[in-house]
VOROBA-449077 format. One record per atom (N, C-alpha, C, O): residue in one letter; z, y, x. Coordinates in steps of 0.001 Angstrom, whole numbers, padded with zeros to 6 digits, always signed. Last residue first. Layout:
<pts>
AZYX...
</pts>
This chain:
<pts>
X+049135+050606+001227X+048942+051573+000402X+049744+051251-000813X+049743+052018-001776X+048877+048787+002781X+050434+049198+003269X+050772+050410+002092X+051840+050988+001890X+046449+047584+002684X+047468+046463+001646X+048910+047515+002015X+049991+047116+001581X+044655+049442+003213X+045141+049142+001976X+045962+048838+001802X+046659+049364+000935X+045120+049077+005925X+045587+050260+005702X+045377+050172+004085X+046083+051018+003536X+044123+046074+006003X+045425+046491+006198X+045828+047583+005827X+046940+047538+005300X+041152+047019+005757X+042280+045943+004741X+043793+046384+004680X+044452+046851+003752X+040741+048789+007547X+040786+049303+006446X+041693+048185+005386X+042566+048439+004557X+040643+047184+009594X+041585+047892+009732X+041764+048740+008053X+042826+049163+007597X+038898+044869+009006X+040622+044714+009057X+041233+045579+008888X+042280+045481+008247X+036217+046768+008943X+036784+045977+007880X+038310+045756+007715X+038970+046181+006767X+036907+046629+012072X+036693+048223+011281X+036850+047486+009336X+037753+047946+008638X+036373+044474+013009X+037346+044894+013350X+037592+046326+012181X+038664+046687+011697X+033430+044057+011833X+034612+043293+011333X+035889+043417+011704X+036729+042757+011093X+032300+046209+013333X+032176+045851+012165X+033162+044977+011422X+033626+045367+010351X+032632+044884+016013X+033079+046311+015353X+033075+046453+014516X+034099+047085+014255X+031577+041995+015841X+033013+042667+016339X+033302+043727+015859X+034316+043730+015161X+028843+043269+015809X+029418+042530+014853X+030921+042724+014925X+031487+043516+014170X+028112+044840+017845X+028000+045583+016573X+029181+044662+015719X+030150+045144+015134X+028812+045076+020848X+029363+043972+019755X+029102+044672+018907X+029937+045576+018898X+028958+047424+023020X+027762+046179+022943X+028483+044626+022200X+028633+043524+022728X+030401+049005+023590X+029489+049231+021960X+028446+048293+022345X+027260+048387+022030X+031051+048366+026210X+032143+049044+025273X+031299+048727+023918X+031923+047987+023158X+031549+046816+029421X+030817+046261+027751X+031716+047106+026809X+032877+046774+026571X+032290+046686+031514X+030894+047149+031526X+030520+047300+029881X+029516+047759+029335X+034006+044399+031468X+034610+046228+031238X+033803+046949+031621X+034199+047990+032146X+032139+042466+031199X+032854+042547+029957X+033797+044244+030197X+034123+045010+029290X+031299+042261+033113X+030563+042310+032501X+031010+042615+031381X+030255+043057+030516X+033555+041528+034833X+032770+042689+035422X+032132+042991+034152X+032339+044169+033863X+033639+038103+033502X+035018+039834+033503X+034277+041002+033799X+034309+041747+032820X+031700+037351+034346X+031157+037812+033151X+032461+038827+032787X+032456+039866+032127X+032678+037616+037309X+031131+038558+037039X+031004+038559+035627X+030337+039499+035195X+034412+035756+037129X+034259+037362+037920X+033516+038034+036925X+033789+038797+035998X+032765+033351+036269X+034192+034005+035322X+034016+035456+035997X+033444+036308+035318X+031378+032714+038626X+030455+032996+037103X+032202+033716+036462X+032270+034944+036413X+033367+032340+040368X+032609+033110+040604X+031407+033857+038843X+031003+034921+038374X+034305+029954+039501X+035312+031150+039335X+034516+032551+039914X+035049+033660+039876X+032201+028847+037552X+032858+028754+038772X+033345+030197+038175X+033116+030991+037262X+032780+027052+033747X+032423+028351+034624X+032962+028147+036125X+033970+027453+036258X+032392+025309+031680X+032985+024721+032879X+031989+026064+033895X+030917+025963+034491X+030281+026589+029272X+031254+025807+029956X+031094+025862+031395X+030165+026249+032104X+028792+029560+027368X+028632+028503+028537X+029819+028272+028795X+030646+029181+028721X+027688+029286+024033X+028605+030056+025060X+028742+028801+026250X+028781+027580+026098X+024465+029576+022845X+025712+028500+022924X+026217+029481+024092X+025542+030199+024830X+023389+030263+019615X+024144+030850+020666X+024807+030269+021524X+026003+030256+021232X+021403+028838+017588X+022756+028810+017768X+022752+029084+019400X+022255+028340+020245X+018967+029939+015496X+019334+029992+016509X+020781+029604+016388X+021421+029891+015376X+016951+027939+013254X+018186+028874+013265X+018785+028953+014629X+019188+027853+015007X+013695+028129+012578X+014554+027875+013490X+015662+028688+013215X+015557+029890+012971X+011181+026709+009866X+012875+027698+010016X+013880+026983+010609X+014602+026069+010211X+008663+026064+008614X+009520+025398+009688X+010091+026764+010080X+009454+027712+010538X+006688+025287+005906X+007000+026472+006993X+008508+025608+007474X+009177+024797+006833X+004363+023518+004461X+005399+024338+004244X+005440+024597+005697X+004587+024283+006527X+000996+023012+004462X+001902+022713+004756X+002605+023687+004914X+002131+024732+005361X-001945+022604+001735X-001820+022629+003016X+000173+022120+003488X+000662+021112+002979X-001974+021007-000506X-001648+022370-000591X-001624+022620+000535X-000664+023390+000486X-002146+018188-001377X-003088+018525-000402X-002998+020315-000431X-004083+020893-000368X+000191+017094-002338X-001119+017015-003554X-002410+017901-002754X-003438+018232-003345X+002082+017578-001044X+001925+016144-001421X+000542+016395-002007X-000173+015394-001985X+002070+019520+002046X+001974+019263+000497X+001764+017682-000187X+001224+016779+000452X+003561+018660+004911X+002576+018390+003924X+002634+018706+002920X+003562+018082+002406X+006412+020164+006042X+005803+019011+005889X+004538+019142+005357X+004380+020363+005364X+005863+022799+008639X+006499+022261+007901X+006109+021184+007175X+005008+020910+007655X+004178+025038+010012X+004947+023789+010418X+005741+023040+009778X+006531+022462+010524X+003215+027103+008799X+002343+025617+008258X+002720+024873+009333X+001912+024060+009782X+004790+029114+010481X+004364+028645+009439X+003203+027847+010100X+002591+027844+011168X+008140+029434+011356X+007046+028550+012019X+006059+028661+011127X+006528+027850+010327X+011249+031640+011482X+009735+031112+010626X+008673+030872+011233X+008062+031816+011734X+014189+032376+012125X+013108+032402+012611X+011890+031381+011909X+012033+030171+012087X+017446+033230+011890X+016158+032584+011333X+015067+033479+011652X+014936+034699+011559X+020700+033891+013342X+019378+034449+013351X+018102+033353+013469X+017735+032772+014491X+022857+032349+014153X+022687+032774+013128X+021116+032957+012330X+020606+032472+011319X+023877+034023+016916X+023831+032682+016222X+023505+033241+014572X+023867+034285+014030X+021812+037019+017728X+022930+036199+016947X+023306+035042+017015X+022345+034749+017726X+019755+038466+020207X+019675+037965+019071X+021318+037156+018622X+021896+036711+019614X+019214+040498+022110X+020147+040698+021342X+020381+040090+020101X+020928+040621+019134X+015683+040053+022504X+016608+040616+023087X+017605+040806+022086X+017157+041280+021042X+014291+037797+020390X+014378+038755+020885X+015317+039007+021470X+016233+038237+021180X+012468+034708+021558X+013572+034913+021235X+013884+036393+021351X+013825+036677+022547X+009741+032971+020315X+010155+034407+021183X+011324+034633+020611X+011432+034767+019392X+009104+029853+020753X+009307+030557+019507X+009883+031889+021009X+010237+031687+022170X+006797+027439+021064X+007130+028396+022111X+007674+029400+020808X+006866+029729+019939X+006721+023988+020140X+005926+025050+019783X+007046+026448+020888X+008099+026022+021361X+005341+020537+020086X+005961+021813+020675X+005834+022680+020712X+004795+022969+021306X+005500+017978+018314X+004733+018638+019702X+005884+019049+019737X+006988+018529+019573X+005744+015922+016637X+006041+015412+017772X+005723+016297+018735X+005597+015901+019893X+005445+017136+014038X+004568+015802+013945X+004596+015616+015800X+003562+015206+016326X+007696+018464+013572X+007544+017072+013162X+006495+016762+013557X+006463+015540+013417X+008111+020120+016905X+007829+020126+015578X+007413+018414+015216X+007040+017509+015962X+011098+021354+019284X+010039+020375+018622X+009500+020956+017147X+010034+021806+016435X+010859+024500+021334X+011372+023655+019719X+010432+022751+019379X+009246+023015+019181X+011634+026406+023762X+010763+025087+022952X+011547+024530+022113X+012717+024162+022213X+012420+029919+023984X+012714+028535+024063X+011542+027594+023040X+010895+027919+022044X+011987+033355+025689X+011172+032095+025242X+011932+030653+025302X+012119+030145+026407X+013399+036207+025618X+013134+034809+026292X+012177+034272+025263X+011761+034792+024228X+016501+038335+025604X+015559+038165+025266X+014519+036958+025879X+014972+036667+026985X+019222+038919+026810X+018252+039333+027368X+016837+039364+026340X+016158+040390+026326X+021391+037506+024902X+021392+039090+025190X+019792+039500+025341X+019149+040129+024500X+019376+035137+024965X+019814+035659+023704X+020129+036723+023540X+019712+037358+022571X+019381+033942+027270X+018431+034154+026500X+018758+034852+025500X+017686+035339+025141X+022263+034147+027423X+021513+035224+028720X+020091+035153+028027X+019457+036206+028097X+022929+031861+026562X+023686+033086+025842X+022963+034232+026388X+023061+035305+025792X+020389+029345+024968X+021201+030284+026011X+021728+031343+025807X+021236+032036+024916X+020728+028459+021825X+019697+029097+022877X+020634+029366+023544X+021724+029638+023041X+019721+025404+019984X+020847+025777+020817X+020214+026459+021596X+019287+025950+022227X+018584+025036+016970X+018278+024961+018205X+019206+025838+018942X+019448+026966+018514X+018162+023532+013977X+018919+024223+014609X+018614+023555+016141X+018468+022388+016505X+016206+023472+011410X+015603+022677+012453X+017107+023773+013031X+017135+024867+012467X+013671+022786+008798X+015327+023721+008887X+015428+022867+009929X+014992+021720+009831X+010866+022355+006629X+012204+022190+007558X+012617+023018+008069X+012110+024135+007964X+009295+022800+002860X+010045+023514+004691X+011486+022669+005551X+012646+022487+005179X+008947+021497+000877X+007705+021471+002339X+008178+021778+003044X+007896+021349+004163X+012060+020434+000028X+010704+020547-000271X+009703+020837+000921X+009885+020199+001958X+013767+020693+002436X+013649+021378+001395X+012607+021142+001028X+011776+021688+001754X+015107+018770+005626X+014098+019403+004829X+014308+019357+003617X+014907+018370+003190X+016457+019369+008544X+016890+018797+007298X+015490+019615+006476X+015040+020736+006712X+015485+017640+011678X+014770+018481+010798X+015764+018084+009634X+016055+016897+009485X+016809+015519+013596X+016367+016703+014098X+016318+018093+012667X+016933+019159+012691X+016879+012931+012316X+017881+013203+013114X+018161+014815+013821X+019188+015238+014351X+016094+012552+008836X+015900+012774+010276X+017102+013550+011076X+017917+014391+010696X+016879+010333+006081X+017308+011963+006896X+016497+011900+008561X+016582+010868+009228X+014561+008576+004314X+015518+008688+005184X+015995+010034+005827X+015074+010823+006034X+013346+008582+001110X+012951+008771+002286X+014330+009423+003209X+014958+010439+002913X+012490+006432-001198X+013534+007244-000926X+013220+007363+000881X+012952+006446+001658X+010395+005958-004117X+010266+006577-002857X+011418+006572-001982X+011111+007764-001953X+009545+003738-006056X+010358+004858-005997X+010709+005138-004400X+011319+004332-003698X+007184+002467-007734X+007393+002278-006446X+008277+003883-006218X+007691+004965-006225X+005866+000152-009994X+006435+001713-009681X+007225+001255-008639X+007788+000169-008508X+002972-001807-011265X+004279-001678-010567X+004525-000368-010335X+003571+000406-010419X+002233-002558-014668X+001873-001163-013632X+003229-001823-012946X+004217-002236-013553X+001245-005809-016393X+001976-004287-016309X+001442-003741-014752X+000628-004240-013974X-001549-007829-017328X-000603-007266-016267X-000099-006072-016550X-000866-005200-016960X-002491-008875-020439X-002902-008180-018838X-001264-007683-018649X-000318-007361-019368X-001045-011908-021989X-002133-010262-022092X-002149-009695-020611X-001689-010394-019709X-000387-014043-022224X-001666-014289-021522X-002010-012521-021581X-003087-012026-021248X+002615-014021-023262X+000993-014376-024382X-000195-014643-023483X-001033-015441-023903X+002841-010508-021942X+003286-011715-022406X+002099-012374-023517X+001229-011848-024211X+001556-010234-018198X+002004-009764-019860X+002275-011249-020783X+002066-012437-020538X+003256-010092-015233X+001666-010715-016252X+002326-010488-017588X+003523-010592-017854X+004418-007540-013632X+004136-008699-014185X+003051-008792-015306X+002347-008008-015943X+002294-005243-011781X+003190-005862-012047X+003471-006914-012645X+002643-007743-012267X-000775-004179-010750X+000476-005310-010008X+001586-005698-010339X+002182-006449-009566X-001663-002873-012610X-001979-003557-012764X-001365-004811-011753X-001466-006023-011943X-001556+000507-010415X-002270-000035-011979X-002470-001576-011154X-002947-001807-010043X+001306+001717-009091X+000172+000645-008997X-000628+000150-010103X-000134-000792-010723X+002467+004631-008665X+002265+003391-009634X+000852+002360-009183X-000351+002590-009066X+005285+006366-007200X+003825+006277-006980X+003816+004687-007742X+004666+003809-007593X+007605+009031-006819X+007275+007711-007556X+005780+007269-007694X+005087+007987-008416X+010038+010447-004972X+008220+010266-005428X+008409+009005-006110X+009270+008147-005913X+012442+010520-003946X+012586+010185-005970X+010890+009982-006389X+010438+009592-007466X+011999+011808-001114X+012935+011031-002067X+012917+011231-003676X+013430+012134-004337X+008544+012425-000907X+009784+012850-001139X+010611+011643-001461X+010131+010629-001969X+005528+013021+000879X+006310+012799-000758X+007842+012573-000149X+008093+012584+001056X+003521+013744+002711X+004518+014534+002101X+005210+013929+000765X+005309+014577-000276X+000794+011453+002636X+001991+012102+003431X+002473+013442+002109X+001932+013830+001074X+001341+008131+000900X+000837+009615+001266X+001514+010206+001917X+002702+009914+002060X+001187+004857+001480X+002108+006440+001003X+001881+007621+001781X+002161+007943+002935X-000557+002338+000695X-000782+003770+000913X+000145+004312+000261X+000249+004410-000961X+000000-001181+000841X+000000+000000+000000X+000000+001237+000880X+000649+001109+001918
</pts>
């Protein structure tokens, strides 16, 4: 049997005429064939679009860069990371995403960056990101923003 590309958990695809033999001698029923299609280890997918999390460097991520991201059908694609990007921050592959089932071309592939903070530092890398850090006054929008939220909470709750 032929399963198309892009179908889904719950597709249901019918076979005219493979099921059982009718009763009396009459013709054969339709077999149904219910789809359920496994999680991948890489991609969670939505209808045509996958959702794909990729771990970027923290120096890619201030600085700005280029990282590789698989795509389902096994390549590789070059996504531009901008200068000052988030954990957090979606990014859109289009017509990387699965198949249409009914030949619509193909959904879109959404990288979510995750930020990874670096381990097991020499005491030389620790120096320099300390240096880097009383180099660093208005370079946390987010931090400030959510520090500036608290402070107003609190100066409510004393209200």
């Amino acid at each position: 049997m032929n399963i198309p590309p892009g179908v889904e958990t719950g597709t249901r695809i019918r076979l005219a005429g493979e099921g059982e033999a009718g009763m009396r001698g009459g013709p054969t029923g339709d077999l149904y064939i219910f789809i359920e299609v496994s999680d991948h280890n890489l991609f969670q997918r939505d209808g045509v679009n996958l959702f794909c999390r990729v771990p970027v460097p923290m120096v890619t991520a201030a600085l700005g860069g280029d990282v590789e991201v698989p795509t389902i059908d096994g390549g590789r694609s070059r996504v531009k990371v901008p200068a000052g990007s988030q954990s957090g921050r979606q990014m859109r592959l289009r017509s990387k995403g699965m198949p249409a089932l009914r030949g619509g071309g193909h959904g879109d592939m959404f990288i979510e960056m995750a930020v990874e903070t670096p381990v097991n530092l020499t005491s030389k890398q620790k120096s320099l990101l300390r240096e880097f850090e009383d180099l660093s006054e208005d370079n946390h929008p987010e931090a400030h923003s959510f520090f500036n939220k608290v402070k107003g909470f609190w100066d409510n709750m004393k209200s």
